[in-house]
FINUPA-733812 format. One line per field, with one value per residue: residue number from 1; x, y, z negated of N, C-alpha, C in turn; chain. Coordinates in steps of 0.2 Angstrom, whole numbers, always signed. Each point is the difference from the previous one (the first is absolute). Layout:
! residues N
nr NUM,...
n_px X,...
n_py Y,...
n_pz Z,...
ca_px X,...
ca_py Y,...
ca_pz Z,...
c_px X,...
c_py Y,...
c_pz Z,...
kette A,...
***
This chain:
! residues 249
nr 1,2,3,4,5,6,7,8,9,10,11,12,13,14,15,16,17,18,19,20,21,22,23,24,25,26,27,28,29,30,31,32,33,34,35,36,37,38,39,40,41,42,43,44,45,46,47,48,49,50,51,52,53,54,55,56,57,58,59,60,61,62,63,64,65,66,67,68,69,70,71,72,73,74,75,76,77,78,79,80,81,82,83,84,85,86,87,88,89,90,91,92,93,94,95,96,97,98,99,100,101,102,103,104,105,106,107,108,109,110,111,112,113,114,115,116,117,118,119,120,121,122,123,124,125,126,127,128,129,130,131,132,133,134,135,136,137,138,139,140,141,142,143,144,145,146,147,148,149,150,151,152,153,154,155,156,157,158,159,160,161,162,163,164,165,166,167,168,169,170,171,172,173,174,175,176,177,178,179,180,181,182,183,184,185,186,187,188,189,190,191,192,193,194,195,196,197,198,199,200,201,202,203,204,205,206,207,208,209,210,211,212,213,214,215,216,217,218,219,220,221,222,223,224,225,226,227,228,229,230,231,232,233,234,235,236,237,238,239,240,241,242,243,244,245,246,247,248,249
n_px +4,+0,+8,-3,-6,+3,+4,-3,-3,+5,+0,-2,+0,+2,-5,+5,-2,-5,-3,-2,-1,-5,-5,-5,-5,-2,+6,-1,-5,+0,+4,-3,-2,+7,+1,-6,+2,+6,+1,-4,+2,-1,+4,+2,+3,+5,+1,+8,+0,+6,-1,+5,-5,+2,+5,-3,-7,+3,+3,-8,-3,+4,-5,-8,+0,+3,-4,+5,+2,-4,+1,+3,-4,-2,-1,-3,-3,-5,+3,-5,-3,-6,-3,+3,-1,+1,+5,+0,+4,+2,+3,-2,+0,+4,+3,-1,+3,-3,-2,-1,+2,-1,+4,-6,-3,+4,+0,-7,+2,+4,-1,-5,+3,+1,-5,-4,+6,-2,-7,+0,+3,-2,-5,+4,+4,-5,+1,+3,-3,+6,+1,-1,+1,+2,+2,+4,-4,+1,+5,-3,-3,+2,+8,+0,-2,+5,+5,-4,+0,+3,-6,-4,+2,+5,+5,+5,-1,+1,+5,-3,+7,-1,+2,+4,+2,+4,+0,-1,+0,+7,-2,+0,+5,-4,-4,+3,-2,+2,+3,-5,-1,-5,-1,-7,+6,+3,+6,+2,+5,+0,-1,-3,+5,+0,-7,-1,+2,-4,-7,+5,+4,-5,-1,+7,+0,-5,+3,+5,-3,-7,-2,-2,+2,+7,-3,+6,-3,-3,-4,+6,+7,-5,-2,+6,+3,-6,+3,+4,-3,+0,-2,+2,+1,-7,+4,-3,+3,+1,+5,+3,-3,-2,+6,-1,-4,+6,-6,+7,-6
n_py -6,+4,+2,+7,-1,-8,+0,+2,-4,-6,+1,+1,+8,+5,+3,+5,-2,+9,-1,+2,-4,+6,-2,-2,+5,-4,+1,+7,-2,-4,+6,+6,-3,-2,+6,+6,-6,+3,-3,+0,+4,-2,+0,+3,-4,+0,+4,+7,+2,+2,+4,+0,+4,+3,+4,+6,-3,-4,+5,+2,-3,+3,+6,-2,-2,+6,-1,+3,-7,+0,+7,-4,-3,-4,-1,+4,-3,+3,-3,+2,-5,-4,+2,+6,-3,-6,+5,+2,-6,-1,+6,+1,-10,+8,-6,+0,+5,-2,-6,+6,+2,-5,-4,-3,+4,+1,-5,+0,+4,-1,-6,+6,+2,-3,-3,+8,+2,-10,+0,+7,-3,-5,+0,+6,-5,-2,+7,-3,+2,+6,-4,+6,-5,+7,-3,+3,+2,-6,+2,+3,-4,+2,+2,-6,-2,+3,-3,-5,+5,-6,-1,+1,-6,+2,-4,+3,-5,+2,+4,+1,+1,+1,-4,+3,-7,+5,-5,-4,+2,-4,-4,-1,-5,-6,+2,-2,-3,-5,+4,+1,-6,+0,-5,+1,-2,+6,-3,+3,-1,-8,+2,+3,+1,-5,+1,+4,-2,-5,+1,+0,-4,-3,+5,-3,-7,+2,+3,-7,-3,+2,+4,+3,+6,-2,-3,-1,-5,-2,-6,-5,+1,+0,-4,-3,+4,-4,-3,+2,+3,+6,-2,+6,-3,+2,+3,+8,-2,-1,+8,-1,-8,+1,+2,-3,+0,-5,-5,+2,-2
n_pz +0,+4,-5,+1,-4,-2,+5,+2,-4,+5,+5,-6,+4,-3,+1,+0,+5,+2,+6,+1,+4,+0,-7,+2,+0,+6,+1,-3,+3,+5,+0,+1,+5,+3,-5,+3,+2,-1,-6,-1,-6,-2,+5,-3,+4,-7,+5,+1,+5,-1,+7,+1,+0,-4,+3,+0,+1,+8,+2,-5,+3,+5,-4,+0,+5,+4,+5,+2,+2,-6,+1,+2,-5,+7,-6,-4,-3,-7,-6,-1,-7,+2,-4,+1,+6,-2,-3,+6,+3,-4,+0,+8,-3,-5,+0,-6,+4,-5,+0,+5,-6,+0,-5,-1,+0,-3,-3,-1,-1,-4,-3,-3,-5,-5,-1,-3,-3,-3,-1,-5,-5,+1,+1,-3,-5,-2,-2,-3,-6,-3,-5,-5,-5,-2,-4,+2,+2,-6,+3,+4,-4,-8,+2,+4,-6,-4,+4,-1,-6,-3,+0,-6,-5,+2,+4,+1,+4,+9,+4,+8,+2,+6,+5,+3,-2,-2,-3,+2,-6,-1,-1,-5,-5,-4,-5,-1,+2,-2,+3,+5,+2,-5,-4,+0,+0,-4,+7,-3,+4,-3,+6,-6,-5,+1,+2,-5,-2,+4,-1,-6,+2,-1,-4,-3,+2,-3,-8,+0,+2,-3,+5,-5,-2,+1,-5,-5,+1,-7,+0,-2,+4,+5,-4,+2,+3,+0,-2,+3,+4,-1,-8,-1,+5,+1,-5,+4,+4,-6,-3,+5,-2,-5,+3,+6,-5,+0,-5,+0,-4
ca_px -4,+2,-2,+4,+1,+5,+7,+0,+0,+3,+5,-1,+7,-2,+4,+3,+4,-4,+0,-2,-8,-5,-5,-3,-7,-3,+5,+0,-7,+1,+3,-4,-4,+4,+3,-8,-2,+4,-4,+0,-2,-9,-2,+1,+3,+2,+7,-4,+7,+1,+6,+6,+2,+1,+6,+2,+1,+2,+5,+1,-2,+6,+6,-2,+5,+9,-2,-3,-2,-6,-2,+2,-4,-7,-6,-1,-7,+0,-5,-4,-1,-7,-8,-3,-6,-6,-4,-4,-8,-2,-2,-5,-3,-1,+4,+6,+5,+8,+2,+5,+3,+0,+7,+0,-1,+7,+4,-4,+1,+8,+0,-3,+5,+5,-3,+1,+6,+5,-3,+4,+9,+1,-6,+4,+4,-5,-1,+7,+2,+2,-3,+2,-7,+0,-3,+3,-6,+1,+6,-5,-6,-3,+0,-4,-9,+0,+1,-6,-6,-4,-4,+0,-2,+5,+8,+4,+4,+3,+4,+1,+2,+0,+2,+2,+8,+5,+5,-3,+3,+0,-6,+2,-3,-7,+3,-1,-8,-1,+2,-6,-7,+0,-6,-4,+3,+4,+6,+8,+2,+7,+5,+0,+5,+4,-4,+3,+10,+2,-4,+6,+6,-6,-2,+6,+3,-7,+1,+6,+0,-4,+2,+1,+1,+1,+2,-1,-4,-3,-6,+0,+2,-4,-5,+3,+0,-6,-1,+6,-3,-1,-7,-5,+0,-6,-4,-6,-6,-5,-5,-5,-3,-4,-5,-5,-6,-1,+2,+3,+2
ca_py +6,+6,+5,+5,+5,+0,+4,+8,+2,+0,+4,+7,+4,+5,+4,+5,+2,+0,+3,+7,-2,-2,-7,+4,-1,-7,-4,-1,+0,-7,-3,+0,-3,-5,+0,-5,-7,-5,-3,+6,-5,+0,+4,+7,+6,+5,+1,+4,+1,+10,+0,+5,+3,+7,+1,+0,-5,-5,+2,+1,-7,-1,+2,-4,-7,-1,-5,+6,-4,-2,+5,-2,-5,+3,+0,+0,-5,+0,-5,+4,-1,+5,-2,+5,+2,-3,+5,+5,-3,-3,+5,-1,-4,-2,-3,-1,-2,-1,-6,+0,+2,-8,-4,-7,+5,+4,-6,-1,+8,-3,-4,+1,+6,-4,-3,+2,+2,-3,+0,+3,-4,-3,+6,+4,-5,-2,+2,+2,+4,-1,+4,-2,+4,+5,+1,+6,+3,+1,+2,+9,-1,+7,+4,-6,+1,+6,+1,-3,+2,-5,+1,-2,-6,+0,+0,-3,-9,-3,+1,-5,+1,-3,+2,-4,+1,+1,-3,-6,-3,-7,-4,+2,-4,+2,-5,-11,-3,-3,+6,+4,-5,-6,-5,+1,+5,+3,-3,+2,-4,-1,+0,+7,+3,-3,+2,+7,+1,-2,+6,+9,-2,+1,+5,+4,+3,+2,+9,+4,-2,+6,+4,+7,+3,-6,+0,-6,-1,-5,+2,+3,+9,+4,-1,+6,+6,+1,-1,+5,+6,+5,-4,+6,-1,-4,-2,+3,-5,-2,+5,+3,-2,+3,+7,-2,-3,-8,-2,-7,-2
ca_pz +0,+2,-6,+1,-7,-2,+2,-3,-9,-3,+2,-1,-2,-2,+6,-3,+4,+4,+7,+0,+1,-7,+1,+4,-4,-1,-2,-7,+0,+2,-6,-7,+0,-3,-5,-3,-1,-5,-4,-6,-5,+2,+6,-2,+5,-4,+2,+6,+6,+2,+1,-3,+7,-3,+0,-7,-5,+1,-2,-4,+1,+0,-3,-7,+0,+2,+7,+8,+7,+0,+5,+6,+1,+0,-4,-7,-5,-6,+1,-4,-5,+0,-3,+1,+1,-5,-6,+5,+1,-6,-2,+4,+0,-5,-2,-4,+4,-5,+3,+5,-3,-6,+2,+7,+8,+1,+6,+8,+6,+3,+6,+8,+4,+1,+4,+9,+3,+5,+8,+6,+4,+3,+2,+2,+3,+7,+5,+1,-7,-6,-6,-7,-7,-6,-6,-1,-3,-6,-5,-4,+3,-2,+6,+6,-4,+2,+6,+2,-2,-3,-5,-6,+2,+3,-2,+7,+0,+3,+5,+5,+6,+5,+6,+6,+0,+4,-4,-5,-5,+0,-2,-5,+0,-4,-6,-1,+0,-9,-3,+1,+2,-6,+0,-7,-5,+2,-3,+7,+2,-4,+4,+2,+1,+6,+3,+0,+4,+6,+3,+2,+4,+10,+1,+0,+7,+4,+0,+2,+8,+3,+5,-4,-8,-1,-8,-4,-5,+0,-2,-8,-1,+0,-7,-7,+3,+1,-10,-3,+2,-4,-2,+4,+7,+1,-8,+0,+3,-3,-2,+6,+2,-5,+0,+5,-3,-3,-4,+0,-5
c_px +4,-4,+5,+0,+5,+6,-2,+0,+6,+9,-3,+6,-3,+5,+0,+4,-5,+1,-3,-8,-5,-2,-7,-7,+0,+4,-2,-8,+4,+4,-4,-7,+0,+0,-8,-1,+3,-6,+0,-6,-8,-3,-2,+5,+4,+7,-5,+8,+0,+5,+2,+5,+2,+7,+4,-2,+3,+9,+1,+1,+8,+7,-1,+0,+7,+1,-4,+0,-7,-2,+0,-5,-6,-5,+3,-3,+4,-8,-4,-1,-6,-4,-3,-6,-4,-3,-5,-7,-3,-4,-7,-5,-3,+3,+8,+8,+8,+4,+6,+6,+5,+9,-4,-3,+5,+4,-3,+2,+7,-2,-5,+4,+7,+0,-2,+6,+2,-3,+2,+6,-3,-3,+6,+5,-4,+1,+8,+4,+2,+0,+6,-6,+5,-1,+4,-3,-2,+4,-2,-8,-6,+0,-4,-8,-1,-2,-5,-5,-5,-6,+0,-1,+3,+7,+3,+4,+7,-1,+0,+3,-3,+0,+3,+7,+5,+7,-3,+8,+1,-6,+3,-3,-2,+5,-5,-7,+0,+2,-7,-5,+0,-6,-1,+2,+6,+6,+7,+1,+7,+8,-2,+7,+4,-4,+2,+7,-1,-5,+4,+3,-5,-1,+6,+2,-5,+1,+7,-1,-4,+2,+0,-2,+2,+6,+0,-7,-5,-6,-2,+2,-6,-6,+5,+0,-8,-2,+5,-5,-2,-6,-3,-5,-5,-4,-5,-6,-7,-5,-2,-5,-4,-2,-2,-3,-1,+5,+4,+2,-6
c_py +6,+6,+3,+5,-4,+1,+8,+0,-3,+5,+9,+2,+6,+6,+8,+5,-2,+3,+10,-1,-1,-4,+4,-2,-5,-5,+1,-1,-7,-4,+1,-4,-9,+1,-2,-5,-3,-3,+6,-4,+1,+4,+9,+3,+5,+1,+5,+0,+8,-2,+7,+3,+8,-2,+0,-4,-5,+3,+0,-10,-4,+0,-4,-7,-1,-1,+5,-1,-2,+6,-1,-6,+0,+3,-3,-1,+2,-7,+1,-5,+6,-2,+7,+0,-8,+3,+5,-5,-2,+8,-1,-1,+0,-4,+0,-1,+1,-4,+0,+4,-5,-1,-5,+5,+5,-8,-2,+5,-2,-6,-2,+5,-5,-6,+3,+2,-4,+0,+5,-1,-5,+3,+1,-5,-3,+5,+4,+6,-4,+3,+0,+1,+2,-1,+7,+5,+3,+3,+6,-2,+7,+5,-2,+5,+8,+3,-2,+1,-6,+0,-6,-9,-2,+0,-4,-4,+1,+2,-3,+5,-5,+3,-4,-2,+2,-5,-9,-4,-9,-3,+0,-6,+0,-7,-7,-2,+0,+6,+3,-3,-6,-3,+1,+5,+4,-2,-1,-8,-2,+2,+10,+2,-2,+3,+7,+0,-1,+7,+6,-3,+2,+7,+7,-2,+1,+8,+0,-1,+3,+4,+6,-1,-9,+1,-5,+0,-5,-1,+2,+6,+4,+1,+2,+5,+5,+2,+6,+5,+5,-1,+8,+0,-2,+0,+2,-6,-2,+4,+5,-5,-1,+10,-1,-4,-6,+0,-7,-4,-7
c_pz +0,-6,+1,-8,-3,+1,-1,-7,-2,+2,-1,-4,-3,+5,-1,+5,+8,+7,-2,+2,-4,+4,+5,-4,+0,-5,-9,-1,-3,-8,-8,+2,-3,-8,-2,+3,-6,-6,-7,-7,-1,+5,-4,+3,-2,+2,+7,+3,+0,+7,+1,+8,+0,+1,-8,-8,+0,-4,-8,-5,+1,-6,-8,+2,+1,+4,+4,+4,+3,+3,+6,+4,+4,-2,-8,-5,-5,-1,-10,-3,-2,-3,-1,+7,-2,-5,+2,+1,-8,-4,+3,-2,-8,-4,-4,+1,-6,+3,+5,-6,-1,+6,+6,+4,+3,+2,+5,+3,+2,+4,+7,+7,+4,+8,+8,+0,+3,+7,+5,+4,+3,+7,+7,+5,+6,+7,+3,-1,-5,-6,-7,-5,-3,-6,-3,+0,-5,-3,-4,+3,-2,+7,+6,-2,+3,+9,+3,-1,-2,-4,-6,+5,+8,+0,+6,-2,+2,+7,+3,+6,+5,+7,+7,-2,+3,-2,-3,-3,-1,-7,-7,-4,-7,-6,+2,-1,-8,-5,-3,-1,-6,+1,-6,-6,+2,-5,+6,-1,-3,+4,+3,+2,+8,+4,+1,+3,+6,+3,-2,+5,+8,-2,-1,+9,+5,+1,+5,+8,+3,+5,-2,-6,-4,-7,-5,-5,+0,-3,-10,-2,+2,-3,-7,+3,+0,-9,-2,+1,-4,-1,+0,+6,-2,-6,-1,+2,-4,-1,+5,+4,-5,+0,+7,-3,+0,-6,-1,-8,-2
kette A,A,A,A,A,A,A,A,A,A,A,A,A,A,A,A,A,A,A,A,A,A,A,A,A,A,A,A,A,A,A,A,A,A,A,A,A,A,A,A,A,A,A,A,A,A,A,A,A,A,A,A,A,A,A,A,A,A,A,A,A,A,A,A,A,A,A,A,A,A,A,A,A,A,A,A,A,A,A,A,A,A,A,A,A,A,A,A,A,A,A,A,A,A,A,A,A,A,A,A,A,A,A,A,A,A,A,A,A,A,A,A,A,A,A,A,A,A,A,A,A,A,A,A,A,A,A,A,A,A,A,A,A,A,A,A,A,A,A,A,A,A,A,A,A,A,A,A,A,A,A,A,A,A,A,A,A,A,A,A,A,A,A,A,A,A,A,A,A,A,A,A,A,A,A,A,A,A,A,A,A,A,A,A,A,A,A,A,A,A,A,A,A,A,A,A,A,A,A,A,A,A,A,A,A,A,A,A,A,A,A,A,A,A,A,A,A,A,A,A,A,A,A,A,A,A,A,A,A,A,A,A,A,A,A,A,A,A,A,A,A,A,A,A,A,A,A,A,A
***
């Protein structure tokens, strides 16, 4: 049987490096049409797409991720964490809309959000686009809220560049089945460390042999290096996603 969704999900690159070609209307229709089919948690529907087509807030965008290449990209996606307009229709209807406050609707909003973001990657890669998700974003999510002018019961995920590749990057290889995948319960494998050493040894000569930006490193230096980070970086998070009106407790 002829499957073409499987080699594309499995040779996916993150791509950083675009042609100058925007996307064209149809192109982002197409694409946030893809992101509503995705599966959403009791069909609520709780996540909205901003795209970001202002020169200067993409520049601004730029500077609160680090990543000003993303200007360059077709087309730009802020991916929204929404129950502000459920609360609209719940006001409406009359209906007691505390609930949209609560910790498990505030994670129904992430992982609905989450869900259409992948759709629009692959969505994109279907049509011979390439993409990054952002979580950088977050680094000044307070200033992002600002910029956006986000209302109460609102809060941004997650960045999606996407575009025409000017560059596709070597396939980058991924940690060990047994590594990820358990039966029944959660339990690495007695042979984790050996596992671990041989995925740094495939993924250090994966950074050194690459066709650009080629570097020593491996999969555990970049999880310690990931844990060194200025524990500053991102602290706010919590307390600006309680003053956008959920209560995470």
């Amino acid at each position: 049987m002829d499957n073409s969704i499987l080699p594309q999900l499995f040779n996916h690159r993150s791509i950083r490096q675009f042609t100058t070609e925007p996307l064209t209307a149809d192109e982002v229709t197409t694409l946030v049409k893809a992101a509503q089919h995705a599966p959403t948690s009791t069909f609520s529907q709780q996540y909205s797409l901003l795209s970001i087509t202002d020169p200067t807030l993409k520049h601004a965008i730029g500077d609160i991720t680090g990543h000003h290449w993303l200007e360059s990209a077709g087309h730009y996606f802020i991916v929204i964490a929404d129950q502000y307009r459920n609360r609209q229709l719940a006001q409406q209807a009359g209906v007691d809309p505390a609930i949209l406050h609560s910790t498990d609707k505030f994670l129904a909003s992430v992982f609905d959000a989450a869900i259409a973001t992948e759709n629009i990657v692959i969505a994109g890669e279907s049509m011979g686009l390439g993409s990054t998700i952002m979580g950088s974003i977050l680094n000044d999510a307070g200033r992002l809220i600002e910029l956006l002018h986000l209302p109460e019961l609102t809060f941004p995920l997650l960045g999606i560049a996407i575009g025409h590749p000017e560059h596709t990057p070597d396939l980058k290889p991924r940690l060990p089945e047994p590594l990820v995948h358990f039966t029944n319960q959660y339990q690495l494998p007695e042979n984790f460390d050996n596992q671990l050493i041989d995925y740094d040894a495939q993924l250090a000569a994966y950074y050194q042999n690459r066709d650009s930006h080629r570097r020593t490193e491996t999969f555990s230096h970049h999880i310690t290096a990931e844990l060194s980070r200025d524990p500053k970086v991102r602290a706010e998070l919590a307390t600006l996603i309680g003053q956008q009106g959920f209560k995470l407790a």
